[in-house]
C-alpha positions as CSV (number, residue, x, y, z in Angstrom):
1,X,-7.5,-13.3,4.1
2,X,-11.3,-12.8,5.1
3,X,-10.5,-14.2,8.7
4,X,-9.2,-10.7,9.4
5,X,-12.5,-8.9,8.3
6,X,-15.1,-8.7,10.8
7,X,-18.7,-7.0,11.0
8,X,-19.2,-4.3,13.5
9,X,-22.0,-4.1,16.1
10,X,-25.4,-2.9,14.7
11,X,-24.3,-3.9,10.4
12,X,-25.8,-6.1,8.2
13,X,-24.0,-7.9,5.9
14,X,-21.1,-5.3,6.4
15,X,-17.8,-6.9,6.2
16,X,-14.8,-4.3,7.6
17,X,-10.7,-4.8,8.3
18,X,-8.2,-1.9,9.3
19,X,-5.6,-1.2,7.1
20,X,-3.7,1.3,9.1
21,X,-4.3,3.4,12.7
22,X,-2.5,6.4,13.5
23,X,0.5,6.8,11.3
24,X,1.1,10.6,10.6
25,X,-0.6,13.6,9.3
26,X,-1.9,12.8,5.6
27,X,-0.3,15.2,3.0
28,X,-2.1,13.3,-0.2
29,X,-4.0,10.6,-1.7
30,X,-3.8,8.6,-4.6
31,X,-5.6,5.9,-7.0
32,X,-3.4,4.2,-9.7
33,X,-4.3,1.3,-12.2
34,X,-1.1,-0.7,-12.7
35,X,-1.2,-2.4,-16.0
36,X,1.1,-5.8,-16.2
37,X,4.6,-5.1,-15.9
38,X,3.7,-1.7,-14.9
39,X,5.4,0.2,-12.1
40,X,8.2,2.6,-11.0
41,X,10.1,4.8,-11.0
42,X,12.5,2.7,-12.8
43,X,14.9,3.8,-10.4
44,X,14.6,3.5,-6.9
45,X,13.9,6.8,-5.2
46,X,13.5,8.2,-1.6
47,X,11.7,11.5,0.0
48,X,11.1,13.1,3.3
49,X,7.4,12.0,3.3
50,X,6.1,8.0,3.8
51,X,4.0,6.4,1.8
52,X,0.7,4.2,2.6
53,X,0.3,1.8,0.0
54,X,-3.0,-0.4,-0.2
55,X,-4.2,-2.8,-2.6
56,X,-7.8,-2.6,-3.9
57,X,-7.5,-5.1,-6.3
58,X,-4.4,-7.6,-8.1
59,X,-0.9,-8.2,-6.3
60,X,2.2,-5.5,-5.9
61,X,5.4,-5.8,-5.0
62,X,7.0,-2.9,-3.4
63,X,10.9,-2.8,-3.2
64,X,13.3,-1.7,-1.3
65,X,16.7,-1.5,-0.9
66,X,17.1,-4.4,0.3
67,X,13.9,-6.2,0.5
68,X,10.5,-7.1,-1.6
69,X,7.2,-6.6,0.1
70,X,4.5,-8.6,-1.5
71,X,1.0,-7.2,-1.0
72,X,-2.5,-9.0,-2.3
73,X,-6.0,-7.6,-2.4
74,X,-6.7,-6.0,1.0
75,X,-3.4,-5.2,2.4
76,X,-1.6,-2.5,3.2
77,X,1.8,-1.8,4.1
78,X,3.8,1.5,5.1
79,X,7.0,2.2,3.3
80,X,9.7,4.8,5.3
81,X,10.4,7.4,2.5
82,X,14.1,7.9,3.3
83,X,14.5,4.2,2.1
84,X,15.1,4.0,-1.6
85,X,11.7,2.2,-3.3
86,X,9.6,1.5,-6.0
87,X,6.3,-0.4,-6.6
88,X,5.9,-2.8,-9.5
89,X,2.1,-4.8,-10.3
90,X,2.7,-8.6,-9.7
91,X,0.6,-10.2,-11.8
92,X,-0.9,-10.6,-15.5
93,X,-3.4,-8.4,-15.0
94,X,-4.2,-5.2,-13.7
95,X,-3.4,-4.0,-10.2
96,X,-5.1,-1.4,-8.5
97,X,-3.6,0.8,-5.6
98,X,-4.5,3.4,-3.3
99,X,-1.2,5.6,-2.3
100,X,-1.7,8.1,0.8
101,X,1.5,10.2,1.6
102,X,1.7,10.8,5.8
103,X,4.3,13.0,7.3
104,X,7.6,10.9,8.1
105,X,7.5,9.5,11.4
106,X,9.5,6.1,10.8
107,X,7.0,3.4,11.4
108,X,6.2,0.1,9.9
109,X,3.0,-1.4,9.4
C-alpha cells in the first residue's frame, strides 16, 4: 500500500496519497470508532446524498446491494447514495472511519 504514497517537492520526511479529487459539494463530515462486529444500519438504506468513506485505521466492508467493498487502512472508496448500503468493521479489533457526505453526482472512486 505505501507504493501509492509519495513526498511532495520541498517535504521532509512527509509521506502523502489522495484519497479522493473533485467529487461534489461536501454537506458533512464524520469520525466513527467501529468496535468488532460493529456496523449498520442493520438494514440496508439509501439517500439522495453520497457518501465518502475512508479508513484511518482497521478494515471495513461496505455493502451493497449487490456487492462488498473491502477497504484497509488508507483507502477510500465513494458509495452512490441511491444504492441500498451499509458498512460493517472487518476485523477483531477496532476500525476507524472518516465519513464525508458530498452532493449526489453518481461517481465511483
Amino acid at each position: 500500500m505505501e507504493k501509492d504514497f509519495i513526498t511532495p517537492p520541498n517535504h521532509i520526511n512527509f509521506k502523502a496519497k489522495k484519497l479522493f479529487d473533485n467529487i461534489g459539494e461536501i454537506i458533512d463530515g464524520a469520525i466513527a470508532y467501529i468496535a468488532p462486529s460493529g456496523g449498520g444500519p442493520s438494514c440496508k438504506h439509501t439517500h439522495a446524498h453520497d457518501h465518502l468513506f475512508i479508513v484511518v485505521k482497521g478494515r471495513a466492508r461496505i455493502t451493497l446491494s449487490e456487492q462488498e467493498i473491502i477497504l484497509n487502512k488508507d483507502q477510500s472508496y465513494l458509495v452512490d447514495g441511491t444504492i441500498p448500503h451499509a458498512v460493517w468493521n472487518d476485523t477483531d479489533e477496532e476500525t476507524v472511519m472518516l465519513g464525508i457526505s458530498v452532493t449526489h453526482n453518481g461517481k465511483s472512486f
